[in-house]
C-alpha positions as CSV (number, residue, x, y, z in Angstrom):
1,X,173.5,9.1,66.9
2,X,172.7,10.4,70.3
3,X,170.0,9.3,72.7
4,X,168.2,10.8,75.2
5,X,165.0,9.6,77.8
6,X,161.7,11.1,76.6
7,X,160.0,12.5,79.5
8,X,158.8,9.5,82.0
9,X,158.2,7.4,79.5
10,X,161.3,4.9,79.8
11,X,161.9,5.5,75.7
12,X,165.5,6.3,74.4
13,X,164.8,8.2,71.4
14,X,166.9,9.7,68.5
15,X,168.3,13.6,69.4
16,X,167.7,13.8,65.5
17,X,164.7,12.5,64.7
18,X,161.8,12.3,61.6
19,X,159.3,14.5,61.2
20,X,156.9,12.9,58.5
21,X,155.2,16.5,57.7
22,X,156.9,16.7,54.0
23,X,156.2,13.5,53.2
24,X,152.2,13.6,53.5
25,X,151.7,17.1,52.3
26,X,152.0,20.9,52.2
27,X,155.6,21.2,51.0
28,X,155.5,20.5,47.4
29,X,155.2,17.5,45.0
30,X,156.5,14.1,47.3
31,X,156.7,10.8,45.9
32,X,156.4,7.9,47.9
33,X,159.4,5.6,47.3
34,X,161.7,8.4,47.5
35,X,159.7,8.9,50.7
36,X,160.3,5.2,51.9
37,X,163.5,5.6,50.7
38,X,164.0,8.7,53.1
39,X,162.4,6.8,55.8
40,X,164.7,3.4,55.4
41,X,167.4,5.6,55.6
42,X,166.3,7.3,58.7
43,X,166.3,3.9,60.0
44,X,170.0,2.5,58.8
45,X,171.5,5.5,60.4
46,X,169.9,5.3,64.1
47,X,166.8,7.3,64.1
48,X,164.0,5.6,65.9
49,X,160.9,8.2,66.6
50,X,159.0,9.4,63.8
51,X,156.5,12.2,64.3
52,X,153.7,12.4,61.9
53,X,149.7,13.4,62.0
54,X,146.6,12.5,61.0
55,X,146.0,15.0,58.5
56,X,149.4,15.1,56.4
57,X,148.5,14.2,53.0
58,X,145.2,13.1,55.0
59,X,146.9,10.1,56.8
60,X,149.1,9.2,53.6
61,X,152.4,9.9,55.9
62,X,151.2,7.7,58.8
63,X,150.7,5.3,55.8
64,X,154.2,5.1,55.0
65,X,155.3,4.9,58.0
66,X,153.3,1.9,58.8
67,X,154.9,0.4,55.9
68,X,158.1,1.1,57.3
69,X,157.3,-0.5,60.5
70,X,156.3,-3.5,58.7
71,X,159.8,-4.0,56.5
72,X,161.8,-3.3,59.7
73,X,162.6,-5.2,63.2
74,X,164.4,-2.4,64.5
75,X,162.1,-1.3,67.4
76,X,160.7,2.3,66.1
77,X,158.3,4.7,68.3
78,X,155.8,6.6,66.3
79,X,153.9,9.9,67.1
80,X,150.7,11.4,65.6
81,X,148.7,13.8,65.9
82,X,144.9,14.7,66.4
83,X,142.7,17.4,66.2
84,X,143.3,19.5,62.9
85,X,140.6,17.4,61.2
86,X,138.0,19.6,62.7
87,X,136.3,22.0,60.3
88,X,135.8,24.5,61.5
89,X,138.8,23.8,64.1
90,X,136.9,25.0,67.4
91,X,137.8,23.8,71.2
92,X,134.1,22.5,71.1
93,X,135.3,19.8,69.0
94,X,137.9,18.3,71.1
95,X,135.1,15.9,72.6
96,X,135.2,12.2,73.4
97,X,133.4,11.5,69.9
98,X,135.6,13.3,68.0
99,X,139.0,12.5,69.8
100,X,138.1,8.8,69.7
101,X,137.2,8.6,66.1
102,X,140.4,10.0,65.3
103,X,142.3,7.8,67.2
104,X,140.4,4.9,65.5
105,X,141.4,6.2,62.2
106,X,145.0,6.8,63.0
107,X,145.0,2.7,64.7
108,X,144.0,1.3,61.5
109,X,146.2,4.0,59.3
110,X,149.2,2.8,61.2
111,X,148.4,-0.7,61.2
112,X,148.4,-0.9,65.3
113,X,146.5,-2.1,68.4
114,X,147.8,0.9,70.4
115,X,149.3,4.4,69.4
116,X,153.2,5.3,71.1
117,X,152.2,8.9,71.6
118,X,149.2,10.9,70.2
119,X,149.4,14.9,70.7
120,X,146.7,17.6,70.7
121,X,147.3,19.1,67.3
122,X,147.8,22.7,68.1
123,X,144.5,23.3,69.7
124,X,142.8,26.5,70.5
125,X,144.2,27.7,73.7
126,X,140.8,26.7,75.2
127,X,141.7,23.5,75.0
128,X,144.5,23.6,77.6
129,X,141.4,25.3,79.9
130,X,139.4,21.9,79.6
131,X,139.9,19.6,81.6
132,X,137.7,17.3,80.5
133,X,139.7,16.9,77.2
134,X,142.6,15.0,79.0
135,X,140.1,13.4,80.8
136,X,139.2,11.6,77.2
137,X,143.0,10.8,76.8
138,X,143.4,9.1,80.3
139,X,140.6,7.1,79.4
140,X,141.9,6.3,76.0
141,X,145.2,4.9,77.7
142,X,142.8,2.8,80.2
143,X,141.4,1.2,77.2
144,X,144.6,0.5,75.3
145,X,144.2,3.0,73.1
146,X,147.0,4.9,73.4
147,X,150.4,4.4,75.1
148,X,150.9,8.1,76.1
149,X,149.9,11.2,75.2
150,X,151.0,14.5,75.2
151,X,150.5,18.0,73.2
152,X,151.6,19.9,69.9
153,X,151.5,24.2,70.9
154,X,151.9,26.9,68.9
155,X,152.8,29.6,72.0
156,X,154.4,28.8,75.2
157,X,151.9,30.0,77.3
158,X,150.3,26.9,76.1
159,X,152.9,24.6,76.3
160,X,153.3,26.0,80.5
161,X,149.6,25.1,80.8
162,X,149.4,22.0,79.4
163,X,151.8,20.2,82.1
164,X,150.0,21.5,84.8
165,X,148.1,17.9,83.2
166,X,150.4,15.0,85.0
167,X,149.7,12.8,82.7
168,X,151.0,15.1,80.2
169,X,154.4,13.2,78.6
170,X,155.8,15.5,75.9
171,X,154.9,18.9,74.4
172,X,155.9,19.5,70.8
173,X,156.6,23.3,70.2
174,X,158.5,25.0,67.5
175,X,162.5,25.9,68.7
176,X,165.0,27.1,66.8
177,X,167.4,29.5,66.2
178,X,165.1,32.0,64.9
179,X,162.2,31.4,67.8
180,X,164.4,31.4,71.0
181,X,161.4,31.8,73.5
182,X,160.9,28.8,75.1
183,X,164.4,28.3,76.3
184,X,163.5,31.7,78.8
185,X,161.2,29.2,81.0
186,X,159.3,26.5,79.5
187,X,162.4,24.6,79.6
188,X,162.8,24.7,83.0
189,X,160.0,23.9,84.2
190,X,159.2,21.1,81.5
191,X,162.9,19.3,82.9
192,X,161.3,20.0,86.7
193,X,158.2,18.0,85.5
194,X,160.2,15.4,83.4
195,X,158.4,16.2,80.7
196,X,159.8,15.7,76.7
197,X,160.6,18.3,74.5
198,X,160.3,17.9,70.9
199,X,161.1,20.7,68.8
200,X,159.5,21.3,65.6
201,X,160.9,23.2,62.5
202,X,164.3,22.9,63.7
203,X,165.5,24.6,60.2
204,X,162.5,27.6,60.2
205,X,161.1,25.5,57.1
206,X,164.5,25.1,55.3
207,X,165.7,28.8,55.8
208,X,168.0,27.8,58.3
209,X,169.6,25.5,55.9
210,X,171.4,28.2,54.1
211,X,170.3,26.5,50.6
212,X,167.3,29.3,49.8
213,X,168.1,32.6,47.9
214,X,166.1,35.8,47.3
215,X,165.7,33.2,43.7
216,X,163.9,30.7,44.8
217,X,160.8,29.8,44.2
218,X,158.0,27.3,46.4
219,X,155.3,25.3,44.5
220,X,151.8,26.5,44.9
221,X,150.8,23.4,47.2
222,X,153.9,24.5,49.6
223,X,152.7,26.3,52.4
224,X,156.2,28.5,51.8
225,X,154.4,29.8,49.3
226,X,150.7,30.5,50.6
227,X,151.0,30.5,53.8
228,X,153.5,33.1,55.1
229,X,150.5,35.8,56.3
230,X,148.8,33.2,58.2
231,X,146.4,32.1,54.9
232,X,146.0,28.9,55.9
233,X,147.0,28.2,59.8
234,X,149.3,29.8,62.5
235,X,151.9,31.8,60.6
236,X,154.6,30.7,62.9
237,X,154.7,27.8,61.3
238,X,155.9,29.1,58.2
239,X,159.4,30.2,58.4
240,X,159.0,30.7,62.1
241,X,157.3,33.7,61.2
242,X,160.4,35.6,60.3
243,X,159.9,37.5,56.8
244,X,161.6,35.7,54.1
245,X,164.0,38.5,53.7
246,X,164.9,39.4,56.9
247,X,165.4,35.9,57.7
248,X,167.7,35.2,54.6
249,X,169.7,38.7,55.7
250,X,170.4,36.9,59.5
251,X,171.1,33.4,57.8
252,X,174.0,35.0,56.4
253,X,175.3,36.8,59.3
254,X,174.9,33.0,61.1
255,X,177.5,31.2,58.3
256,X,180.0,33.3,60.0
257,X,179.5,31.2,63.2
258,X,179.1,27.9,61.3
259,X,182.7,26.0,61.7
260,X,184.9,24.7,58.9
261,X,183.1,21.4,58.0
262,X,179.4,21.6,58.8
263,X,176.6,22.7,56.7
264,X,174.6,25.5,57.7
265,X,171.6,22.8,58.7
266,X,174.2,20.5,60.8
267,X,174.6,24.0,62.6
268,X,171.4,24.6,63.4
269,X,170.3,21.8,64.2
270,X,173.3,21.5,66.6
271,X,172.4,24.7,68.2
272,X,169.6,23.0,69.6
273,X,171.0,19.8,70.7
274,X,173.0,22.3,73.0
275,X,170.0,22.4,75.2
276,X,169.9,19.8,77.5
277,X,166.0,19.9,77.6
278,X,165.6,19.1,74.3
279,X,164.4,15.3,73.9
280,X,164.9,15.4,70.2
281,X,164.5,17.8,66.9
282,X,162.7,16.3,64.2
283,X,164.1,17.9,60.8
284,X,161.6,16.6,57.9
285,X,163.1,15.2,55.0
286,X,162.3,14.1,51.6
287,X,165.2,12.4,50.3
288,X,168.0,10.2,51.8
289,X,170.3,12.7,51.4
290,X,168.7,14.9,53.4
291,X,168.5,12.3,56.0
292,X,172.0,11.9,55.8
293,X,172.9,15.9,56.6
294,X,170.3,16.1,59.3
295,X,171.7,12.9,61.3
296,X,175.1,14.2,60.6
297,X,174.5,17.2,63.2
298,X,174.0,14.5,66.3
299,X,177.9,13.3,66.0
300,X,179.4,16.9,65.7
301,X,180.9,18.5,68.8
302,X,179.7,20.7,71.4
303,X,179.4,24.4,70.2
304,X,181.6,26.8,72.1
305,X,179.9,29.1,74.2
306,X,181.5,32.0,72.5
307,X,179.6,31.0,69.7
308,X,176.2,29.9,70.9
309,X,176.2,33.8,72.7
310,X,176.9,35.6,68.8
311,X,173.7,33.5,67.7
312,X,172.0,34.4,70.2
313,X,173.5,38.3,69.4
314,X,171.8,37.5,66.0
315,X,168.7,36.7,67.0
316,X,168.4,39.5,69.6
317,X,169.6,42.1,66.9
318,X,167.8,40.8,64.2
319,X,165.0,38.5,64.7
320,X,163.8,38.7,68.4
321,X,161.6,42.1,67.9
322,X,159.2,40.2,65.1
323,X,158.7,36.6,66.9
324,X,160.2,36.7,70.2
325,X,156.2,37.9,72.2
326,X,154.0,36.3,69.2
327,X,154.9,33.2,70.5
């Protein structure tokens, strides 16, 4: 496993790290010993920061994970979210009351006196426009509620404005082969500011794990399967926002470029770790063996430029017209 310092925050954390979204809810039927089971593995084979939120499976993945922290002595940082509780989800609502409630509700979820990291849950862009709302965080680090804080984005214009905030510590934004965007600027400036970079969806909700066909089939509580117009929240969060097709047509042009040994996920997932900026990705994962394949990808050598340029060739050709100014 590699390591790498997250923003100013004097953490080491895991270049492949957990991301606890599958495990509380959205993606299909989960059961939780497989989950802990997941989870324990995570743990044997180096990963120590966990990214979860408030409202997967209604805290039932920050549950788990403070079970996990409980059977464990390894030292393990753990990130949540706040914010997508709202109904209706308006920038009005990110006010002391609200932000401090669900703070106190993620505390007692995850068993602790003091939460590692809590992050805006994609807000409305509003939100990065009020100041007053990372006023409320400050003071919730004054009182001990929080260790840091930083922001989940779905658009990089947001993710820019947010660490204009100094006390702004990571930004969470979705980065992968399929939505190239942020590597233009954001990560620049986000290394000038010292600022961590975790990258969410890493394998465009499994697509880039070469495993799905024009066959398969998603289970009517998996947001694969109800949410790929934007039904339910951003649509960029479903597949990247690349149409199932066309993203299953470029997944096969990209197996060309994947060398003798890897999987097509231990690709893409290396593709990122090719960008110095990147902190960590967190691949989610229901099952050890999952586990097992995503960690896999932080031990394989470098890609050759040559390659990295014909996925980027890919994406330009293929991909960049649908996502590349959505996001």
């Amino acid at each position: 496993m590699q390591y790498r310092e997250l923003g100013r925050t004097g953490w080491r954390v895991s270049a492949i790290s957990f991301g606890a979204w599958a495990i509380g809810s959205a993606w299909g039927a989960v059961d939780d010993r497989e989950s802990l089971a997941a989870l324990r593995r995570a743990v044997d084979l180096g990963v120590n920061f966990f990214d979860t939120a408030d409202v997967y499976g209604d805290g039932r993945s920050e549950r788990l994970l403070a079970q996990l922290k409980r059977e464990r002595r390894e030292e393990i940082r753990i990130a949540t979210k706040a914010g997508r509780r709202l109904n209706p989800h308006v920038a009005s609502g990110y006010n002391r009351e609200n932000l401090t409630a669900f703070v106190e509700r993620s505390l007692k979820n995850l068993e602790t006196d003091a939460l590692d990291l809590l992050q805006l849950h994609c807000p409305p862009t509003e939100v990065f426009y009020t100041p007053e709302v990372f006023g409320v965080l400050d003071d919730l680090v004054k009182q001990g509620k929080l260790r840091y804080y930083g922001v989940s984005v779905e658009k990089v214009e947001e993710a820019l404005k947010a660490i204009e905030f100094p006390n702004v510590q990571t930004v969470q934004i979705i980065f992968n082969i399929f939505r190239q965007r942020p590597a233009d600027l954001f990560f620049e400036q986000a290394t000038r500011k010292r600022v961590g970079i975790l990258t969410r969806l890493p394998l465009s909700s499994g697509l880039l794990a070469g495993k799905m066909t024009r066959a398969s089939t998603f289970a009517a509580n998996d947001h694969r399967q109800y949410n790929r117009h934007g039904e339910s929240f951003d649509r960029g969060e479903t597949f990247s926002g690349v149409d199932f097709e066309l993203g299953l047509q470029a997944v096969e042009e990209l197996r060309a470029l994947v060398p003798s040994g890897w999987t097509t996920a231990e690709f893409a997932l290396r593709w990122i770790l090719m960008f110095d900026a990147v902190t960590c990705a967190i691949p989610g994962a229901k099952r050890p063996a999952q586990v097992e394949e995503n960690c896999r990808a932080a031990d394989l050598l470098p890609i050759s430029d040559a390659t990295m340029n014909q996925a980027r060739a890919i994406y330009d050709r293929r991909i960049r017209e649908h996502v590349h100014h959505y996001w």
